[in-house]
N, C-alpha and C positions, 0 to 999 in steps of 0.2 A: 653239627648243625642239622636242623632235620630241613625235609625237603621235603613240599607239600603236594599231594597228588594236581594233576593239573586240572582232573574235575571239580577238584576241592576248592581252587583257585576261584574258576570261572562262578562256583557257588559263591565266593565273599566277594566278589569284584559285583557282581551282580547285588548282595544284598549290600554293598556299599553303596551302589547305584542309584537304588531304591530309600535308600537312608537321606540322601543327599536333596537338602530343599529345591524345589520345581523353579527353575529359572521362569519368570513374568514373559507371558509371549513379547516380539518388539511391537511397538507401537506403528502402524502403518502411516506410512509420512500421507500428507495431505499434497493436493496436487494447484499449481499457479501456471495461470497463461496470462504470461506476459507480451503484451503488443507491443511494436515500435512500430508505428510507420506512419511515413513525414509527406503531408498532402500538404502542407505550412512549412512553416519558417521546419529548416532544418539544424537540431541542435547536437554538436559535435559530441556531450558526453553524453549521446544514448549507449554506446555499445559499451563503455565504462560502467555508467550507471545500469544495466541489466545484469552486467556480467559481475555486477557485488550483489544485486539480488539475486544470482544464481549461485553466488559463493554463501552467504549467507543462510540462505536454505538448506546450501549441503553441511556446512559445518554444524550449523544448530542441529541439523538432523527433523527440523518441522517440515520441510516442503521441499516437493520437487518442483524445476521450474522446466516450462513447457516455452522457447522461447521463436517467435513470431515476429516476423516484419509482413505477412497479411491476414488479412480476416475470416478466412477460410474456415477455421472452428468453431467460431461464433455464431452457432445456428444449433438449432435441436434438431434437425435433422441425420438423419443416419449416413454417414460416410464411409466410402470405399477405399481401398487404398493403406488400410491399417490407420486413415485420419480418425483423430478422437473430436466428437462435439462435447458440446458444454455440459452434458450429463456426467461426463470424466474429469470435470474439476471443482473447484471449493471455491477457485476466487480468479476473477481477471483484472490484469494491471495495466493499465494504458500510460505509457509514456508516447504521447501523440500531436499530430499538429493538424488539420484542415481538417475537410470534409471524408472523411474514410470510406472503403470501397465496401460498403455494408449497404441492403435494398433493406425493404420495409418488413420483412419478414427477420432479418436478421437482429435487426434494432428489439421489435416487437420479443426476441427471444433472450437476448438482452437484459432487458427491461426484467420480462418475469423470470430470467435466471436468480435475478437479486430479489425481485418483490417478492416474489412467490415460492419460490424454491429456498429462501435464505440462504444463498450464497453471498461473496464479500464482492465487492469491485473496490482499488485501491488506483487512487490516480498520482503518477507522478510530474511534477515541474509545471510541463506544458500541457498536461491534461487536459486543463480549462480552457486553450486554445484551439481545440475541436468540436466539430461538428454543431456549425453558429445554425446552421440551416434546421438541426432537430431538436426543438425547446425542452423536450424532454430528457434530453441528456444534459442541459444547463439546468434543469430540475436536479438528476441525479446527483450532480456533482456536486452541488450547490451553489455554481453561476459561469459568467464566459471570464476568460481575461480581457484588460481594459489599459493595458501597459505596465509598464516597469519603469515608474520615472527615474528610477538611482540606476537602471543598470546592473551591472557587478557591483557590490559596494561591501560594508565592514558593516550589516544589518544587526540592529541592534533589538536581540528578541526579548521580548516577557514572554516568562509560561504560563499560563492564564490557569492550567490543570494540571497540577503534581501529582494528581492521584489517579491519571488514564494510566495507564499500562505501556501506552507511546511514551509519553512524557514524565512520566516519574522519575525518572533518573537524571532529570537534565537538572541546575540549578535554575533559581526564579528567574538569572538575567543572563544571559551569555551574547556573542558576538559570533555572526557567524558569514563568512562571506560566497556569497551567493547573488543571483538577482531574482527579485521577491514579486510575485505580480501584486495586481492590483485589479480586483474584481468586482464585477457588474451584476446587476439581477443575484447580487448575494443580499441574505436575510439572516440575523442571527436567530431568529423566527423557524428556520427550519435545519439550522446545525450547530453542534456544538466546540465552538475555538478554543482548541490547546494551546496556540499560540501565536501571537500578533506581532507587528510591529512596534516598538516603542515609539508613540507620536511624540513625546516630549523629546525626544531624538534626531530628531528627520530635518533635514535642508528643505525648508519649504518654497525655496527658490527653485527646483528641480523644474523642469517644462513637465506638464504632463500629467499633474498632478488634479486627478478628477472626485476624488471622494471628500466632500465637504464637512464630513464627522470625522475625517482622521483615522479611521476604522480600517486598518488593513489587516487581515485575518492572513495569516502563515500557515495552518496549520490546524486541521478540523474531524471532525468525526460525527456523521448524524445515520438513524435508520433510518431505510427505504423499505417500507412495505416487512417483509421476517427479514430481511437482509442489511448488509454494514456497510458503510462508504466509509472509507480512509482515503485523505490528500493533504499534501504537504506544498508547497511552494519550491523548498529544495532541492538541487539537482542539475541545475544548468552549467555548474562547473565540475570539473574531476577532485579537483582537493578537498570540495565536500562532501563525497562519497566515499573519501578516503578517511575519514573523521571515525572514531568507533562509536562516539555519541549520537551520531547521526546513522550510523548502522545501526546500532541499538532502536532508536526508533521506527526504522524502515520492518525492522522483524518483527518487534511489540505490535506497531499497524496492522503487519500481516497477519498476525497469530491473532489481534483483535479480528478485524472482518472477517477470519476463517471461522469464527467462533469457538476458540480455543482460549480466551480469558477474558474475561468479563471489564467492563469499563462505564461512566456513563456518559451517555450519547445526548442527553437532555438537553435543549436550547436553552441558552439564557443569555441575559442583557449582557454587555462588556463592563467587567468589573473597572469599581471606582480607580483601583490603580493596580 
């Protein structure tokens, strides 16, 4: 057996090296600041429901999650401390209730994080039951909550858009149990519903019951200014965050308002069925 000088070695170790196709750098994950915090009704699966958007993020390998119960990054201002402001991320997520501890300069940064800068805001459950006092986030969102007449119930969905990136994957009808709000100062006028409640479904005996078209939107996506708004209804119980159909959509949302795949956002009427 011959036996090969060890310079000779380090010569073909080296041109094998060099032979060997260039691995693709990795892709740098994008960055989520997710808010929790409860000035309202306080709902038991926050820390469930963030903590599969922070499983979620990691497994997919799209996002990191930055996770928050105050408002403290929410500003363009330059922070001490190793705090990051909103120049450090892609998209913020409010899972929230009342009035939040944000002044007018916070809001204002906010605001043009999304319009201006095209970043995502993605609202979870109780989103829409924040901050009644500044219209301009009933703007962003696309309106307030107005109650929950069913409750917890066995909500019976249509997907109005098979071909978002949230909702492609669901079937056109499913059942899914949750409690579903019921929203005010909305307009199909200024977002587009991936999916509603079936009215040919609904107990219209329910107390509570304030939208005279029947019109209850689940599930939407509109632009603000260069930037995405994603909100779902979904999420005030733990068994629905446990669902992979419902994970699936939570990431698809995020990966849409991050601007990482395309969808459309276009308003239009509610289809005939």
């Amino acid at each position: 057996m011959r036996i090969l000088h060890p310079a000779l070695i380090t010569v073909l170790a080296l041109a094998a090296g060099s032979a060997a196709p260039a691995q693709p750098p990795a892709k740098e994950k994008k960055r989520l600041l997710a808010i929790a915090q409860s000035k309202g009704f306080q709902h038991d699966a926050i820390s469930h429901g963030l903590g599969t958007i922070w499983k979620i993020g990691q497994e997919s390998g799209v996002y990191d999650t930055f996770l928050r119960t105050d408002t403290e990054l929410i500003t363009k201002k330059k922070l001490g401390r190793n705090a990051k402001n909103l120049d450090y991320f892609d998209a913020v997520l409010f899972y929230t209730t009342g009035e939040l501890e944000m002044d007018a300069e916070q809001k204002a940064d906010l605001l043009s994080f999304i319009r201006d800068d095209g970043k995502g805001f993605i609202g979870v459950h109780s989103a829409p039951d924040t901050f009644y006092e500044w219209p301009e986030y009933g703007e962003l969102i696309g309106g307030y909550f107005d109650g929950h007449p069913w409750n917890v119930f066995d909500a019976p969905i249509i997907v109005e858009d098979r071909e978002h990136p949230a909702t492609r994957h669901f079937p056109r009808t499913l059942i899914v149990r949750d409690e579903i709000y019921q929203v005010r100062n909305f307009s199909r006028d200024r977002v587009r519903v991936l999916m509603r409640l079936d009215e040919s479904r609904l107990d219209y005996s329910a107390k509570g019951i304030k939208r005279e078209d029947k019109d209850f939107a689940v599930t939407w996506v509109r632009r603000y200014g260069k930037g995405r708004v994603f909100y779902s209804s979904f999420g005030h119980v733990e068994e629905t965050w446990d669902r992979p159909d419902i994970q699936k959509m939570w990431l698809e949302g995020i990966r849409w308002a991050m601007g990482l795949t395309e969808g459309d956002a276009t308003p239009r009427p509610r289809p005939a069925n």
